[in-house]
C-alpha positions as CSV (number, residue, x, y, z in Angstrom):
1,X,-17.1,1.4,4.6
2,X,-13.7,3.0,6.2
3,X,-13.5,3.4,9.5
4,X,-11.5,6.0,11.4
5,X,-10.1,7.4,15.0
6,X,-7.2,9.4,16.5
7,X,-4.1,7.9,18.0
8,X,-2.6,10.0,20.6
9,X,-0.5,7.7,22.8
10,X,-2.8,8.7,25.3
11,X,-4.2,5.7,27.8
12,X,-5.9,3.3,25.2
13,X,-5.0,4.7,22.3
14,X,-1.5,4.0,21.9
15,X,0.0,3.7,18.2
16,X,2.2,0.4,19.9
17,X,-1.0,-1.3,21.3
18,X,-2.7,-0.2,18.1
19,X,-0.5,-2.0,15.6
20,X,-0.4,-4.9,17.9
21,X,-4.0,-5.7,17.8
22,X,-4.2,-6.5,14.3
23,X,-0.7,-8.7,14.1
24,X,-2.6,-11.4,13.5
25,X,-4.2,-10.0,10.2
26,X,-1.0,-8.7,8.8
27,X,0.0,-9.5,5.4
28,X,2.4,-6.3,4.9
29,X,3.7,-3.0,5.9
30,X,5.0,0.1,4.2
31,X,6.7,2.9,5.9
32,X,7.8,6.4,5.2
33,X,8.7,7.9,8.2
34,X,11.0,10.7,9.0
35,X,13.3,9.1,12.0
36,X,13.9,5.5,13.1
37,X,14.5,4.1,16.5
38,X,14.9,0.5,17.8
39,X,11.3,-0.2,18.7
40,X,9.7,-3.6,19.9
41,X,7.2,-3.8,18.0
42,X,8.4,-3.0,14.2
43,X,11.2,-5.5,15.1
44,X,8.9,-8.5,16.0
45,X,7.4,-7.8,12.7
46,X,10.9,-7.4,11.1
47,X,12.0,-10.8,12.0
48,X,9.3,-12.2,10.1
49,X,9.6,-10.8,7.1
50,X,6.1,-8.6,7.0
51,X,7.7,-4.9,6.5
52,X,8.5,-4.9,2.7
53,X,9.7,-1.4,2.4
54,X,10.6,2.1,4.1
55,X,11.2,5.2,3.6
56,X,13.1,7.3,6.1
57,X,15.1,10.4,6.0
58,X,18.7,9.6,6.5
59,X,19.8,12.0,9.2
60,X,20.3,12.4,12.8
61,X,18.7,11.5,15.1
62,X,18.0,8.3,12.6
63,X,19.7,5.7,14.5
64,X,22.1,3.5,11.9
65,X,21.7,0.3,13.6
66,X,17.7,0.3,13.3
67,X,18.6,0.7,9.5
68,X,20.7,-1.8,9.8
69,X,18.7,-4.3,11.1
70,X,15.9,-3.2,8.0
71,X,18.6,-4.2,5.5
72,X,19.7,-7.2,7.2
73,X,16.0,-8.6,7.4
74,X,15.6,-7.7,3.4
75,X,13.5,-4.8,4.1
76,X,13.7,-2.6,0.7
77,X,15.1,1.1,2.3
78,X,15.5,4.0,0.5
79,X,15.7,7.6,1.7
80,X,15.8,11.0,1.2
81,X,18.7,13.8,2.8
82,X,17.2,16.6,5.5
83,X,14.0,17.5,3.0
84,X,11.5,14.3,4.1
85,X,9.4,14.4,6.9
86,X,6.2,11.9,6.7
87,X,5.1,9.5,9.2
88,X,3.0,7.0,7.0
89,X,2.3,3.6,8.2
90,X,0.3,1.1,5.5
91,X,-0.6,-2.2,7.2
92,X,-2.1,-4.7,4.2
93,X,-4.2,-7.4,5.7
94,X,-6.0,-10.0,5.1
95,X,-9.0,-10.4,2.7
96,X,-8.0,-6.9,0.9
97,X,-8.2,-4.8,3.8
98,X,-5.6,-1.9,4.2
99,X,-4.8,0.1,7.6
100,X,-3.2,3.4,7.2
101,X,-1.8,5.4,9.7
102,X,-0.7,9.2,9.4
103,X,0.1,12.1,11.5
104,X,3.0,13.1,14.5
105,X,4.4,9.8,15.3
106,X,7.7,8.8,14.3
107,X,9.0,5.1,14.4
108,X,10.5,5.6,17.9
109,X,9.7,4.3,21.2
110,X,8.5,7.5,21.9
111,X,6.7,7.8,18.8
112,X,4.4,4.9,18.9
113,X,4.2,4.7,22.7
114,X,6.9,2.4,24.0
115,X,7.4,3.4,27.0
116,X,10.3,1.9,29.8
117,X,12.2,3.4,33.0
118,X,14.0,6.2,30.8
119,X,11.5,6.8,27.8
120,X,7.8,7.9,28.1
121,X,5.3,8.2,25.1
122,X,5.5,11.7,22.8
123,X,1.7,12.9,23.1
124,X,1.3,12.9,19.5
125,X,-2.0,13.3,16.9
126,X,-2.4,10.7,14.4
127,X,-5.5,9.3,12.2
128,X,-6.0,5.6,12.2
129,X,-7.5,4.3,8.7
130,X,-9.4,1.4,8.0
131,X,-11.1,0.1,4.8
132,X,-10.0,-1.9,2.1
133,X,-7.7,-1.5,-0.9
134,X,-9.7,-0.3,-3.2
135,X,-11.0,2.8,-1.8
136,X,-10.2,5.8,-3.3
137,X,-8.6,7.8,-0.4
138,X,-6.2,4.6,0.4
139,X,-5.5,3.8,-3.8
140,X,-4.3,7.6,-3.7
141,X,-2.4,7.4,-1.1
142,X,-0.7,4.6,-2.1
143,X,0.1,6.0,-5.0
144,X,1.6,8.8,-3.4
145,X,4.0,6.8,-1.6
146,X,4.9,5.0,-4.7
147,X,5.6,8.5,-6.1
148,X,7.6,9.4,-3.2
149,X,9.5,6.0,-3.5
150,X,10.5,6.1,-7.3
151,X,12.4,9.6,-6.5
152,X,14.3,8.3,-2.7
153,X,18.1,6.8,-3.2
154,X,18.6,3.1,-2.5
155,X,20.3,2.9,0.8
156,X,23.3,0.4,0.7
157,X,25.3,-1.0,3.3
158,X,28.0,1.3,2.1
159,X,25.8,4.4,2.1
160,X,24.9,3.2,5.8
161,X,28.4,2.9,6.8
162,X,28.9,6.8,5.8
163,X,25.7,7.7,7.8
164,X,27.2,5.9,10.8
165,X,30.1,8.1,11.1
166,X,28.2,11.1,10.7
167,X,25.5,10.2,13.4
168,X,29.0,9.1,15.6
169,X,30.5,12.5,15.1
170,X,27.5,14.4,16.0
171,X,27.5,12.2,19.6
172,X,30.8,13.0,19.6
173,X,30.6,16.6,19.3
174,X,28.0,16.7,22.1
175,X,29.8,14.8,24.9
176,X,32.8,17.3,24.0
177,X,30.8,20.1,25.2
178,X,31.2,20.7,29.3
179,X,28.0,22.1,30.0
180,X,28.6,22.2,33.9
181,X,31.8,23.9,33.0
182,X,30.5,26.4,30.8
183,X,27.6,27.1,33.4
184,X,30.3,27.9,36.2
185,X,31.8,30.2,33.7
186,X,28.3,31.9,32.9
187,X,28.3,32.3,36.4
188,X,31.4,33.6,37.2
189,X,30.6,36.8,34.6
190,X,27.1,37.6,36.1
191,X,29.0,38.1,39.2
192,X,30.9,40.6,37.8
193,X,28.4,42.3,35.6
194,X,26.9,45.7,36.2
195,X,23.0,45.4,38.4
196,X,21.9,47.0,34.3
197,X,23.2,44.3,32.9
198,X,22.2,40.8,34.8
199,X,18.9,40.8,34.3
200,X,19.4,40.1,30.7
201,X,21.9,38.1,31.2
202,X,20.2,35.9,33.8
203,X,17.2,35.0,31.1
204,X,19.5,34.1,28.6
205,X,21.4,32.0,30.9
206,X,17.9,30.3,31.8
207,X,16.9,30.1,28.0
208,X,20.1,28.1,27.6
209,X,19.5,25.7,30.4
210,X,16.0,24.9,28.9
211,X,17.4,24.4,25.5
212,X,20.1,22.0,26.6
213,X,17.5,19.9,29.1
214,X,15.2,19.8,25.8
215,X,18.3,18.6,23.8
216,X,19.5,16.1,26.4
217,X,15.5,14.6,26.8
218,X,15.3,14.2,22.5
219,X,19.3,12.2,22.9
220,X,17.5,10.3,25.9
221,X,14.5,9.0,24.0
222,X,16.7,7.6,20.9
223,X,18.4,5.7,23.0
224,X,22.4,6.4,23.7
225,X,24.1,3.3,25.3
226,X,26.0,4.0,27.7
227,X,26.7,7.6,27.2
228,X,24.1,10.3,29.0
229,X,24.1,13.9,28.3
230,X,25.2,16.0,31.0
231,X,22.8,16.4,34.0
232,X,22.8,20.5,35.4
């Protein structure tokens, strides 16, 4: 009989916590999940061998390295460009028994519910899965990933290193924008509008300040190095 409940990240019902609780019974996991992040608990599974496949979407904010270490661990990845967007976990255990997880999260700290000083956990909505192999609703939906995986390119080392430019080029472009500078400039022409004119001009300005804080919070929770968005 399959058993279900809703993952949320919320207090006690965190997708991290979740998928930790049943380490012990793990046999294997399939992904296909629409961004990656460095997360701590996918990579203590990684190093021993139990995630046999993923399927991600390669582009930003899909961090290269995270794909990186999939492929160095001998993790099967393939992906899709700009068109994929499913978060599907399948977690085969013991004794025939299959997990599945589906919904919101992503395979980020965020996403699952990592949270640390600078990151705290997405509120997401996910359904939680369990029953064994060969029920219907889990044989199907294997079946749809296989579908899914038969049509996704193989990503290569080579194909990675291509990626890796473009996700450096986009970080690049972003700390190449002066957003204090351009907001002393904003400022400097509401001064010398017209009384008609500024109140327009003033929500605008605000709508752009909210889209940038928004921007710089989704660059914060991939994780950046050293490099921080600009503070206003």
């Amino acid at each position: 009989m399959q058993k279900s409940s809703f993952l949320t990240n919320m207090p006690g019902q965190e997708v991290g916590h979740t998928i930790q609780a049943i380490s012990s019974e793990i046999e294997e996991i399939i992904l296909a999940v629409a961004y990656v992040g460095k997360t701590d608990t996918m990579f203590s599974f990684l190093k021993h061998g139990a995630i046999s496949k993923i399927l991600v979407n390669l582009g930003y904010p899909t961090r290269p390295d995270a794909l990186r270490d999939f492929l160095d661990y001998g993790t099967a990845v393939r992906y899709y460009r700009g068109n994929f967007h499913c978060k599907l976990y399948i977690f085969k255990l013991h004794e025939g028994n299959v997990n599945l997880l589906f919904g919101s999260s992503n395979l980020t700290k965020s996403g699952i519910g990592e949270s640390t000083d600078k990151i705290k956990p997405n509120l997401e909505f996910n359904m939680y899965l369990r029953g064994k192999g060969s029920d219907k609703e889990i044989v199907h939906c294997i079946d749809i990933f296989n579908q899914m995986w038969k049509k996704a390119e193989d990503l290569t080392y080579e194909q990675l290193e291509k990626y890796q430019r473009e996700f450096d080029e986009i970080n690049k472009a972003s700390n190449r924008t002066s957003v204090k500078k351009a907001s002393k400039e904003v400022d400097y022409i509401i001064s010398h509008l017209p009384e008609s004119g500024i109140t327009q001009y003033v929500k605008d300005y605000h709508r752009f300040l909210n889209n940038y804080r928004s921007l710089a919070l989704l660059y914060e929770s991939f994780g950046r190095g050293n490099k921080k968005p600009h503070s206003i």
